[in-house]
C-alpha positions as CSV (number, residue, x, y, z in Angstrom):
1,X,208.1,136.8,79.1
2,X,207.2,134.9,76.5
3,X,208.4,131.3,74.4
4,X,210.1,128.8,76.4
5,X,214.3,129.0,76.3
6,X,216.9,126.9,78.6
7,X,215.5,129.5,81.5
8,X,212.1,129.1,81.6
9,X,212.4,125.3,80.8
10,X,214.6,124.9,83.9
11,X,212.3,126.5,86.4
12,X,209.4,124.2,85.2
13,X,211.9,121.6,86.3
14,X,213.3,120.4,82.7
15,X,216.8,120.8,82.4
16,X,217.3,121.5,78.7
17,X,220.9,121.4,77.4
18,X,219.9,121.3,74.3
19,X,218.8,124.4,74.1
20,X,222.0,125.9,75.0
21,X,224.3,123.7,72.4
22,X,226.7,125.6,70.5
23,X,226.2,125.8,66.2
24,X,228.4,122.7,64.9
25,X,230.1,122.2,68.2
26,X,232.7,124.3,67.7
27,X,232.4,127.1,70.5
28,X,235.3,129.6,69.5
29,X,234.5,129.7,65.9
30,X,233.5,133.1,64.2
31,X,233.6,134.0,60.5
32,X,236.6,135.3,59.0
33,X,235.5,139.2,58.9
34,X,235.0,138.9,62.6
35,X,237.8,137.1,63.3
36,X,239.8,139.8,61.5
37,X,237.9,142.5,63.4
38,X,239.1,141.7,66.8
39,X,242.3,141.1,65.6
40,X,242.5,145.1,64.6
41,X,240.7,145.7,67.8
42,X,242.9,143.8,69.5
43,X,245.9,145.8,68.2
44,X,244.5,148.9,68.7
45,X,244.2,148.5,72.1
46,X,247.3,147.6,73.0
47,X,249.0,149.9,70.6
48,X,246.9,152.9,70.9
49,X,244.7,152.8,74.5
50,X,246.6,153.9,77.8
51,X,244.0,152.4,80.2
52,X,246.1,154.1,83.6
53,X,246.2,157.3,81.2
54,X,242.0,156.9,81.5
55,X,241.9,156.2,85.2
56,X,244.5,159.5,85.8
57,X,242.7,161.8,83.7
58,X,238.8,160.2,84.0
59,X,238.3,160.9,80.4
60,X,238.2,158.4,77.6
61,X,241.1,160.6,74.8
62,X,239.6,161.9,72.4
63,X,241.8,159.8,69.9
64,X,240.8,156.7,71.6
65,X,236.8,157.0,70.7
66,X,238.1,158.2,67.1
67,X,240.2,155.4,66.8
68,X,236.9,153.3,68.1
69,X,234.9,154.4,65.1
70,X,237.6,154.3,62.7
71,X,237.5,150.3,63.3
72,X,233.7,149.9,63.4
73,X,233.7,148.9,67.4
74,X,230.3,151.8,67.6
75,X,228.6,149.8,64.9
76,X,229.3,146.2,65.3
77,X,225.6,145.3,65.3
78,X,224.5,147.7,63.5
79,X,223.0,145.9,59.9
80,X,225.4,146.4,57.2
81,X,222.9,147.5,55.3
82,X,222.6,150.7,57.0
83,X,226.5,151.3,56.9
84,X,227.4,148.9,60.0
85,X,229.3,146.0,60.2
86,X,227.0,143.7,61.1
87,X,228.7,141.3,63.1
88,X,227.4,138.5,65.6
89,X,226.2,139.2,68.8
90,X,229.1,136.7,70.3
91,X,231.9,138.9,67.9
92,X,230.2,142.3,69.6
93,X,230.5,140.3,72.9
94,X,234.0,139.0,72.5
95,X,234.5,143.0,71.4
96,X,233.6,144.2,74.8
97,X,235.6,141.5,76.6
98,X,238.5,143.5,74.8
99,X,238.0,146.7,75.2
100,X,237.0,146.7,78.8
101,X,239.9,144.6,79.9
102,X,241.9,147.4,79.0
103,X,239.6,150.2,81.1
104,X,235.9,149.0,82.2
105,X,234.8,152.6,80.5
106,X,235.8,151.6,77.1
107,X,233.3,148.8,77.4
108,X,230.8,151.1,79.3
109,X,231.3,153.7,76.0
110,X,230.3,150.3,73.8
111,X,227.5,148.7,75.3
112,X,225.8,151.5,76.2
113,X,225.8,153.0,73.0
114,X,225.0,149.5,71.0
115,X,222.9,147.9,73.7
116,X,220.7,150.1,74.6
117,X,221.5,153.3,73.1
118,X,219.8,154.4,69.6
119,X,220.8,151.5,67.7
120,X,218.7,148.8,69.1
121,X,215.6,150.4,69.7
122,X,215.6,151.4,66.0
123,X,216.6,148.0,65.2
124,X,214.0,146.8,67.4
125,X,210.8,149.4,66.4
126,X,212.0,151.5,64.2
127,X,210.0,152.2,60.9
128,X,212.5,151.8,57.8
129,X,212.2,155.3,57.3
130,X,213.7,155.9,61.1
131,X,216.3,153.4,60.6
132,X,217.3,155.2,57.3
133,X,217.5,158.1,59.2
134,X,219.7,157.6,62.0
135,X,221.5,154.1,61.9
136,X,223.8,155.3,59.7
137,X,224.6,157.9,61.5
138,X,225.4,155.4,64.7
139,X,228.4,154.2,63.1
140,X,230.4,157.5,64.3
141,X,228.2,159.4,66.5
142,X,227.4,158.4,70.2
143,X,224.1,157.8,71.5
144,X,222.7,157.7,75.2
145,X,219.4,156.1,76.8
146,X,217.8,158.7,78.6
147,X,214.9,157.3,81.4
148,X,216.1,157.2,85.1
149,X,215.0,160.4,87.1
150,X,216.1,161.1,90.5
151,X,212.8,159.7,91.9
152,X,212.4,157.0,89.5
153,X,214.2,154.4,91.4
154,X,213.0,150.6,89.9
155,X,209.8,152.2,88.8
156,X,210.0,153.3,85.3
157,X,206.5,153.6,85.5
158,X,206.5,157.1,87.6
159,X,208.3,158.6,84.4
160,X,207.5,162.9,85.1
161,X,209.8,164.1,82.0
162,X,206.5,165.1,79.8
163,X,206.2,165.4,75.9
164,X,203.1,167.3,74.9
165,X,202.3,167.1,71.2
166,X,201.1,169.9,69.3
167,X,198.6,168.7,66.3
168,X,199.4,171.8,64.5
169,X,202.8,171.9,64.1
170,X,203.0,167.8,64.5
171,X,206.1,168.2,67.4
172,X,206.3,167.1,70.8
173,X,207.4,170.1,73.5
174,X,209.8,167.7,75.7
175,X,210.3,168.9,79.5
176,X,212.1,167.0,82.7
177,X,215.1,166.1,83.9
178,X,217.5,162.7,83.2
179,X,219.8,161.5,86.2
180,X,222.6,158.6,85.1
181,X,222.4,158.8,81.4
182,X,225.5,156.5,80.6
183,X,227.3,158.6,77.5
184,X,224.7,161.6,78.3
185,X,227.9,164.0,78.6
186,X,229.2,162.9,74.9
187,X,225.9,161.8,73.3
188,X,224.9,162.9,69.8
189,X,221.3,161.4,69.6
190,X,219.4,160.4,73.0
191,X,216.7,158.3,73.5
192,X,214.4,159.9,75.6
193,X,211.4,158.3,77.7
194,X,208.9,161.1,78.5
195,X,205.0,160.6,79.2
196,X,203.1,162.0,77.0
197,X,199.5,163.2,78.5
198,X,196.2,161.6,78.4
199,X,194.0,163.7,75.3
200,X,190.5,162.1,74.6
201,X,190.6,158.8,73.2
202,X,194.4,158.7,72.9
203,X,196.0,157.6,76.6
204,X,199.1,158.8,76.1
205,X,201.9,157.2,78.4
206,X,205.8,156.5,78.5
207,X,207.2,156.9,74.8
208,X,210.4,157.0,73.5
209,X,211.8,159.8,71.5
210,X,214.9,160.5,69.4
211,X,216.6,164.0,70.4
212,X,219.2,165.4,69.0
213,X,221.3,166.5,71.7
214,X,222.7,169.5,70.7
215,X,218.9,170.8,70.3
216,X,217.8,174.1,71.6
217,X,217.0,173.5,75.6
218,X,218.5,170.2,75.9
219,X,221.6,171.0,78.7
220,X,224.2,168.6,80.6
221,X,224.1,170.2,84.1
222,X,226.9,167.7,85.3
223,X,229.3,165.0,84.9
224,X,228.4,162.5,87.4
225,X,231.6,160.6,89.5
226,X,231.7,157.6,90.6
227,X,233.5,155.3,93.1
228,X,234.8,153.2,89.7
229,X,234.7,153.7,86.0
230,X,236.4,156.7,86.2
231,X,236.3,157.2,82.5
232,X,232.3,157.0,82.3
233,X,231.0,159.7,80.4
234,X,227.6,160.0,82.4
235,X,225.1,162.6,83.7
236,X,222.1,164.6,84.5
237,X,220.2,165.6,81.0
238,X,218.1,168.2,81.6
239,X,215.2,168.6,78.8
240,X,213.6,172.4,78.5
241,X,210.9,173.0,75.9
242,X,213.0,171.3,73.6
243,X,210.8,170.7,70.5
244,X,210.7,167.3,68.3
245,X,209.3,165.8,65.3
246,X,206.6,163.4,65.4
247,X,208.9,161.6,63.4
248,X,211.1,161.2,65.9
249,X,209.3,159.4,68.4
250,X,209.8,155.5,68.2
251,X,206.1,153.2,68.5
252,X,203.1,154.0,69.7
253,X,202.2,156.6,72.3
254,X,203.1,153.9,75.7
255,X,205.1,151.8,73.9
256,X,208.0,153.7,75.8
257,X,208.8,151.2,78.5
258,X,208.6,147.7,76.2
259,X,210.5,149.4,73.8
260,X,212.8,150.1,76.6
261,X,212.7,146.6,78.1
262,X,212.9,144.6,75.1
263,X,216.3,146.9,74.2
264,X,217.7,146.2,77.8
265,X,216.9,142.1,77.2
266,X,219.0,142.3,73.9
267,X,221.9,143.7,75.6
268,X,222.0,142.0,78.8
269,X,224.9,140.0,78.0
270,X,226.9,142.9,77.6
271,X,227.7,143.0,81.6
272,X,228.6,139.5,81.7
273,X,231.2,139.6,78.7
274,X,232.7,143.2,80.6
275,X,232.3,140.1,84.0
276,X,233.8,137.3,82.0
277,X,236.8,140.0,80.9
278,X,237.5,140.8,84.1
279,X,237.7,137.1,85.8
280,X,239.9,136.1,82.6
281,X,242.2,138.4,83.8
282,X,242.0,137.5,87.1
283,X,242.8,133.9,86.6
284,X,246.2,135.4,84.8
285,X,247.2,137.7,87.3
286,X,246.1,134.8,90.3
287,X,248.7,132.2,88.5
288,X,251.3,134.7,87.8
289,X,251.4,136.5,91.3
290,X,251.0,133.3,93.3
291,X,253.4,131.6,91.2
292,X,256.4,134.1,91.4
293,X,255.6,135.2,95.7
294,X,257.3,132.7,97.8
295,X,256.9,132.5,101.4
296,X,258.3,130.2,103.5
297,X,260.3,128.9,100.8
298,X,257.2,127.9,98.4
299,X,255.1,129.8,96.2
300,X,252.1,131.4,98.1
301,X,250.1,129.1,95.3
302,X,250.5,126.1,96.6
303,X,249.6,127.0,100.3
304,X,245.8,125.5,100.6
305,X,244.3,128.8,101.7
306,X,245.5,130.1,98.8
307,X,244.7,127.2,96.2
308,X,241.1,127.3,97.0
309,X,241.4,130.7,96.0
310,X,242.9,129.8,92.6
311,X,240.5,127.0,92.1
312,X,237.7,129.4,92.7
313,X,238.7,132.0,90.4
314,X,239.7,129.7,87.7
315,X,236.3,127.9,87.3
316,X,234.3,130.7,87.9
317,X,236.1,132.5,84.6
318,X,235.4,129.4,82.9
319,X,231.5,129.5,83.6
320,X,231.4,133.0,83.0
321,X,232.7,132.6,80.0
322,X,230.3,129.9,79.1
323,X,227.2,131.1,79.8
324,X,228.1,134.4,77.1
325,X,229.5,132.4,74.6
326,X,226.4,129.7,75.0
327,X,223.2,132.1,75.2
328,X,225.4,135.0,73.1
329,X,225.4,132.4,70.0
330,X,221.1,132.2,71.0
331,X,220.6,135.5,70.6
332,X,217.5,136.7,69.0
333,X,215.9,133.3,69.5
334,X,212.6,133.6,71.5
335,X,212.8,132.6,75.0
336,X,216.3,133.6,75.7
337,X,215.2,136.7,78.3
338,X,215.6,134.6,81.5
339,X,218.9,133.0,80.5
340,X,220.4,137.0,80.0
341,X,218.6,137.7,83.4
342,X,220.3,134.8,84.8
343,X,223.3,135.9,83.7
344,X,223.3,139.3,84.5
345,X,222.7,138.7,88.3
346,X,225.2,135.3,88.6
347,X,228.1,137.1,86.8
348,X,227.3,140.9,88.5
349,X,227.6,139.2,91.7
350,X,230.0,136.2,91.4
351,X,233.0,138.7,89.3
352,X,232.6,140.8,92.6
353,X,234.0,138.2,95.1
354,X,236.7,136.9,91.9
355,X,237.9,140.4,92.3
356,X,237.8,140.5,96.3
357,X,239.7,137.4,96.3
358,X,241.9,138.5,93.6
359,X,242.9,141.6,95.9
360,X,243.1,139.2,98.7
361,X,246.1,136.9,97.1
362,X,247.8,140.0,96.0
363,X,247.3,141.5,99.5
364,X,248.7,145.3,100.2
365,X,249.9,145.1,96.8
366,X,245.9,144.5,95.9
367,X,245.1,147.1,97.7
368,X,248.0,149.7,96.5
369,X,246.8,151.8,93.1
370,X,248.8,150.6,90.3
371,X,250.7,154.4,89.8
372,X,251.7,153.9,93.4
373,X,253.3,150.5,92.6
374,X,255.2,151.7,89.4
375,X,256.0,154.7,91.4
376,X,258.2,152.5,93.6
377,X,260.1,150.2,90.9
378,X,257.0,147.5,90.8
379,X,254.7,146.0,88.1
380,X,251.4,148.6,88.0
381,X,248.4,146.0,88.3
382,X,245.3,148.2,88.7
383,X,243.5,145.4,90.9
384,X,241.9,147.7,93.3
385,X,240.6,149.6,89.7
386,X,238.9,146.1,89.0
387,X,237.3,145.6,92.5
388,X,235.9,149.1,92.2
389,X,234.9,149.0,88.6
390,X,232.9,145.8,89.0
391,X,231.0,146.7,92.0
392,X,228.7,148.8,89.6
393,X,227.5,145.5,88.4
394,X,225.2,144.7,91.0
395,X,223.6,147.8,90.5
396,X,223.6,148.8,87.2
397,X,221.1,147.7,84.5
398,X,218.7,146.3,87.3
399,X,219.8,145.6,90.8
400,X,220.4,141.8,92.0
401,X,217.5,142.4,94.3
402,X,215.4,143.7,91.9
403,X,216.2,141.2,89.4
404,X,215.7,138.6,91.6
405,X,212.1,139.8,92.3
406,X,211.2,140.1,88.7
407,X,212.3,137.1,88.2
408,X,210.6,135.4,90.7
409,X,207.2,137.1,89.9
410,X,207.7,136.2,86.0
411,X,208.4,133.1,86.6
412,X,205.2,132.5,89.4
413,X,203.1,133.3,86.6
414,X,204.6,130.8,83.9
415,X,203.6,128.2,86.5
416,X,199.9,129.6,87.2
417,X,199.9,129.6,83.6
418,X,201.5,126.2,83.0
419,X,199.5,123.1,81.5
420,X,201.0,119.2,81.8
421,X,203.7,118.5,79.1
422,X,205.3,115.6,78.0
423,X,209.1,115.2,78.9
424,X,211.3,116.5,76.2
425,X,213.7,113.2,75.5
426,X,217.6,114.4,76.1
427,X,218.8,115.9,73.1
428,X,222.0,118.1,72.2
429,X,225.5,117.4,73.7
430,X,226.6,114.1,75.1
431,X,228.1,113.8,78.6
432,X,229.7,111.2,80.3
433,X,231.7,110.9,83.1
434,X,231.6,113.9,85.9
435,X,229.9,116.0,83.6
436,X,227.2,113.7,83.4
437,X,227.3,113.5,87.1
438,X,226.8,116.8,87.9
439,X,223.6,117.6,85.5
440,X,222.0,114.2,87.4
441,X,222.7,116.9,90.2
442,X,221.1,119.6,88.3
443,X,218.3,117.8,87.3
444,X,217.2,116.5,90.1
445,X,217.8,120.5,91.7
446,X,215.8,122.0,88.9
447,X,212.6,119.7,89.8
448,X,212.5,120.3,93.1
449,X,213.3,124.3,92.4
450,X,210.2,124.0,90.3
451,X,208.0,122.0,92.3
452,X,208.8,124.8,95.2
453,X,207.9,127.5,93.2
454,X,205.0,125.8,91.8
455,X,203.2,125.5,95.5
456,X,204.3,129.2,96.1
457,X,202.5,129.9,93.3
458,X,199.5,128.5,94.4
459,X,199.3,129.1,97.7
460,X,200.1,133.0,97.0
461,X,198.1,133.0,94.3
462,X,196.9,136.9,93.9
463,X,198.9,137.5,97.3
464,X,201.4,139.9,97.7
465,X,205.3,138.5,97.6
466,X,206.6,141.4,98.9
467,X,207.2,139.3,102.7
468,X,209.0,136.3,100.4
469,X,211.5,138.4,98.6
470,X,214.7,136.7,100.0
471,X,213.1,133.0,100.0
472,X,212.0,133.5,96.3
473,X,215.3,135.2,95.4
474,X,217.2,132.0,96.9
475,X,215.5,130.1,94.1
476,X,216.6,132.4,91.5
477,X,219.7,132.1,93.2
478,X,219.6,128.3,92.5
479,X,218.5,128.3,89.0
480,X,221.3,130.6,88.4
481,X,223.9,128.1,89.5
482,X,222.2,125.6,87.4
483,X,222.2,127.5,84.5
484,X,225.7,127.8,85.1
485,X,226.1,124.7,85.6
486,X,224.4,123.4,82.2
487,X,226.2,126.2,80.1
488,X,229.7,124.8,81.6
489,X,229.0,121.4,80.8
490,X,228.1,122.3,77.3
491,X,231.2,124.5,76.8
492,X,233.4,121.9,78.2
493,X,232.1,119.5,75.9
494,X,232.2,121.3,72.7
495,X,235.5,122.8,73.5
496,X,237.9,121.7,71.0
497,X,241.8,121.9,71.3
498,X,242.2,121.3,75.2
499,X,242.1,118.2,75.5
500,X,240.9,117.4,79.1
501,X,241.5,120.7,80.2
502,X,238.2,122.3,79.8
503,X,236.3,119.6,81.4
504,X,238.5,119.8,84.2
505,X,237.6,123.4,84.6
506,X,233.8,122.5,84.4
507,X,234.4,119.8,86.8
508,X,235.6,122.1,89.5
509,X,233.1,125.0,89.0
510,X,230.3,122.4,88.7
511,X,231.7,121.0,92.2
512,X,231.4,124.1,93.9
513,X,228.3,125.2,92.5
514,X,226.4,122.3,94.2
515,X,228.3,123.3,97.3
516,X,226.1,126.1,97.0
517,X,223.2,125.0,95.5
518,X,223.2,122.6,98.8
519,X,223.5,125.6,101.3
520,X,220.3,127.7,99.3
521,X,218.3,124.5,99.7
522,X,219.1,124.5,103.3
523,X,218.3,128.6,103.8
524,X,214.9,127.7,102.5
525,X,214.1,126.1,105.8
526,X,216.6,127.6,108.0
527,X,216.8,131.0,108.5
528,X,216.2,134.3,110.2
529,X,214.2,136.2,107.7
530,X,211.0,136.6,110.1
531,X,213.8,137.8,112.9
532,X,215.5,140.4,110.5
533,X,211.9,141.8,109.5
534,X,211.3,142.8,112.9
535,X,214.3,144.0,113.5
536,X,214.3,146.0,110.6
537,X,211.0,147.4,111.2
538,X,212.1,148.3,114.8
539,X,215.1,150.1,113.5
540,X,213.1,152.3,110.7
541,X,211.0,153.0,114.0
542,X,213.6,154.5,115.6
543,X,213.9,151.9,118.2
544,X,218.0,151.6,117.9
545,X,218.9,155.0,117.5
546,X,220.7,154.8,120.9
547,X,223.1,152.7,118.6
548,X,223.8,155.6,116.6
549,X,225.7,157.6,119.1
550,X,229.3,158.0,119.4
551,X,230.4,158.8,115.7
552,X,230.3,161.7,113.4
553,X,228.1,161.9,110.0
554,X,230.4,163.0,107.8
555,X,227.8,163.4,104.8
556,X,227.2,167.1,103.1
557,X,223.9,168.2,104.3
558,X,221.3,168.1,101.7
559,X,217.9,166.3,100.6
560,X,218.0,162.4,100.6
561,X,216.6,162.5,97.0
562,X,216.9,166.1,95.0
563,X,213.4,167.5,93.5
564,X,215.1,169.1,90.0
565,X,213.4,172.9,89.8
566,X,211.6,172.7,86.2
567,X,212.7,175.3,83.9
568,X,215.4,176.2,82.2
569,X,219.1,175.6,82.9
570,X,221.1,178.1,85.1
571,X,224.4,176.7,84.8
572,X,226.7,175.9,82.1
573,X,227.0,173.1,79.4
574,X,229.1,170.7,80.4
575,X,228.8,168.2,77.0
576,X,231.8,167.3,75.7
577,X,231.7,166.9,71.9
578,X,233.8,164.8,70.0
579,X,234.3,165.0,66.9
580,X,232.5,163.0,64.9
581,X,234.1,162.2,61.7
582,X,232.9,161.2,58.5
583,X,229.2,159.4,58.1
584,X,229.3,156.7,55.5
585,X,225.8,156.8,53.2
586,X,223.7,154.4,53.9
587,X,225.0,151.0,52.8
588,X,228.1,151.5,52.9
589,X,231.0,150.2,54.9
590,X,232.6,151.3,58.3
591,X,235.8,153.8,57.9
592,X,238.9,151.3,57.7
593,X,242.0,153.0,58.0
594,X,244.6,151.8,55.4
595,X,247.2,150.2,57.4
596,X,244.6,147.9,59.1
597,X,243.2,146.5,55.5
């Protein structure tokens, strides 16, 4: 974790909005290419993409990823020099917003191709001859990021796929087996981590490869499904003696997992825009729906149960939308990794409960699939499709929990590592008025969330943290709200054309985030962490088994964990291969069809 961005800065107590202002204060504002971009993207989703058509069938149309590629949406940050368009990384996130507000998989297909698929590895650590190579060829062809393994869990440093190099022939013999490979069943190119063996002075360790995925021994053994995302082209890779080119391998022998790392960091944002997407839409569907239901002779909206709802939803889009426009328009500065963390984990887990209380204004209708509700003579809003397809988010692309540890760890040892600075003098946007109140609030919150973290630090210096997980994680917890809380304020601020609209917006989030700071403070102190250790360690004992009796297992017998047999693959091929069009040569632009010039 290195340089110091709005993140870092705030857990050493020094709430930096500068850091987070917005080029020329105008927040919206893209260039006119990109502007004209999502305009055709924009039209081609509503005119082209049946999203209920993707959640019948659980397959992305063939047409539809065409039409994707057609438009440039596979190659928005790819460099225009190699045949992409080149765009911002607040166009490619404003891109994902679009797509995956007409089916979360669309964005899904994106992100994981872009984010940390080929591209930005190559864009990353690629030599110019690998970039020559095969970012071109990202502009129409799919790529995957192939590392978890079945036993791999959070550790990507137990990586078993192996890559053994041959001197004489200068390949790599690649063998193992890839679980959750997010467009493994459509890929064209993978990425491949695989451990290459310890040979005399040369360690060896986790590299990254490019493989070509329609290479002799590389096999899709199955489609994985999934509770949401029904469209989500994703499963297990399975990797048998399936040669490669040294030139193929991106870094260093062990440069596998920064390579990996520093690719995830640069797309991190690309959940919270999918997040953001989803609460926008929320907020429509809330005002409509609570608007137009009456009971008791007024609207269901203005009912106080039901307007704290609103509220919630409402300001909660707005920060989400905030914190991607604010650290999107940072991206590539140094320092930025904590503030994508940050917003990874508060928008994974805040979009869940917009969506949970989305479902619970709407009620059984909330509840009732969209088909079922056209069926019957009624509007089709696929709410219970949201509340499953965001659930994903707290799990994917680095658990909350697991976040929050990293997090916490990272951050310990910027404070062991910390010398005495100088206040920075406020600089950036000017506040006034509640605004101004609130970030008092926040940084007054952010010094006492440092000076905490600063005596764990050294009173667990070189000590394990594994007993302080939920205490630490509260304090990530915190800084998350405050990041939130900075990045709203700056939004509101440099939000032009609202009038007071968008500060009132900030006003409210910024009201109930305190709420919540306020109770995290107070679980510091009280709570029953020591009690739910023991308990839990008396129920992996067996201790409470008694508890168990009385209901049926209705799970499939089977391992806990499957060991994948090495060798090769007994079962069919289940990739599905799109077409892939036309390449452009290097340089050149994106396919444009002629009716959207």
């Amino acid at each position: 974790m290195t340089g110091s961005g709005f993140g870092t800065e705030l857990f050493l107590g020094r709430l930096r909005t500068d850091l987070l202002a917005l080029p020329g204060g105008v927040p919206l504002g893209l260039d006119g290419a990109e502007e004209e971009f999502l305009a055709r993207l924009r039209r081609f989703c509503v005119r082209e993409v049946d999203g209920h058509l993707v959640e019948r069938t659980g397959s992305i149309p063939d047409g539809v990823i065409e039409g994707l590629k057609d438009l440039g949406a596979l190659a928005v940050r790819v460099p225009r020099e190699y045949g992409g368009l080149g765009f911002s990384a607040a166009c490619y996130h404003r891109a994902l917003m679009l797509v995956s507000s007409v089916h979360s998989s669309l964005g899904e297909l994106l992100a994981a191709h872009q984010a940390i698929g080929l591209a930005q590895p190559l864009v990353l650590f690629g030599t110019e001859e690998q970039k020559r190579a095969f970012l071109p060829r990202c502009v129409r062809e799919i790529s995957a990021f192939a590392l978890t393994e079945a036993e791999l869990g959070n550790d990507p440093f137990q990586v078993r796929t192996t890559a053994v190099h041959d001197p004489a022939t200068d390949t790599y013999t690649l063998d193992g087996v890839k679980l959750w490979a997010t467009n493994g069943v459509v890929a064209d190119l993978l990425v491949v981590l695989a451990r290459v063996p310890e040979s005399g002075a040369d360690p060896g360790g986790t590299t990254a490869f490019v493989v070509e995925a329609d290479s002799p021994g590389v096999t899709v053994e199955h489609r994985c499904e999934f509770l949401g995302l029904r469209g989500l082209e994703n499963g297990v890779v399975r990797l048998h003696e399936v040669t490669v080119p040294a030139f193929q391998r991106i870094g260093a022998h062990g440069a596998g997992l920064g390579i990996a790392l520093a690719a995830q960091d640069t797309g991190r944002l690309s959940l919270p825009a999918v997040c953001a997407a989803a609460a926008k839409w929320s907020v429509k569907i809330a005002r409509e729906w609570a608007g137009v239901r009456v009971q008791g002779g007024r609207p269901v909206g203005e009912y106080d149960a039901v307007a704290g709802k609103l509220s919630f939803i409402a300001a909660t889009a707005f920060a989400l939308e905030a914190m991607v426009e604010t650290t999107g328009h940072h991206v590539g500065r140094p320092g930025t990794q904590v503030e994508a963390e940050l917003a990874k984990l508060f928008a994974s887990e805040q979009t869940w409960l917009v969506a949970d209380e989305l479902m619970q204004i709407r009620g059984g209708r909330g509840y009732e699939t969209a088909d079922s509700a056209v069926a019957r003579g009624e509007r089709g809003v696929p709410v219970e499709r949201l509340l499953r397809d965001l659930r994903v988010g707290r799990i994917f692309d680095g658990s909350s929990e697991a976040l929050r540890s990293y997090l916490a760890q990272a951050l310990l040892d910027r404070h062991r590592q910390a010398v005495y600075r100088e206040p920075v003098p406020p600089g950036g946007p000017r506040f006034t008025g509640r605004l101004e109140e609130h970030l008092r609030s926040a940084r007054r919150s952010a010094e006492r969330v440092a000076e905490l973290l600063g005596a764990f630090a050294v009173r667990h210096d070189g000590a394990s943290s594994d007993d302080h997980q939920r205490r630490l994680g509260r304090l990530i917890d915190i800084g998350a709200e405050l990041y939130a809380m900075a990045a709203s304020c700056v939004y509101a601020t440099a939000h032009a054309g609202t009038g007071e609209a968008a500060v009132e917006l900030a006003d409210a989030f910024c009201a109930q985030s305190r709420r919540r700071v306020e109770a995290l403070f107070a679980q510091l102190t009280e709570n029953t962490d020591a009690g739910d250790r023991a308990v839990a360690r008396r129920l992996l004992g067996g201790r409470y088994r008694w508890l168990e009796e009385g209901v049926v297992d209705a799970s499939v017998d089977g391992p806990w964990i499957a060991t994948p047999a090495p060798g090769p693959a007994t079962g069919p091929n289940v990739r599905r291969r799109v077409p892939k069009g036309r390449v452009p040569a290097a340089g050149g632009a994106v396919g444009v069809r002629e009716g959207d010039r």
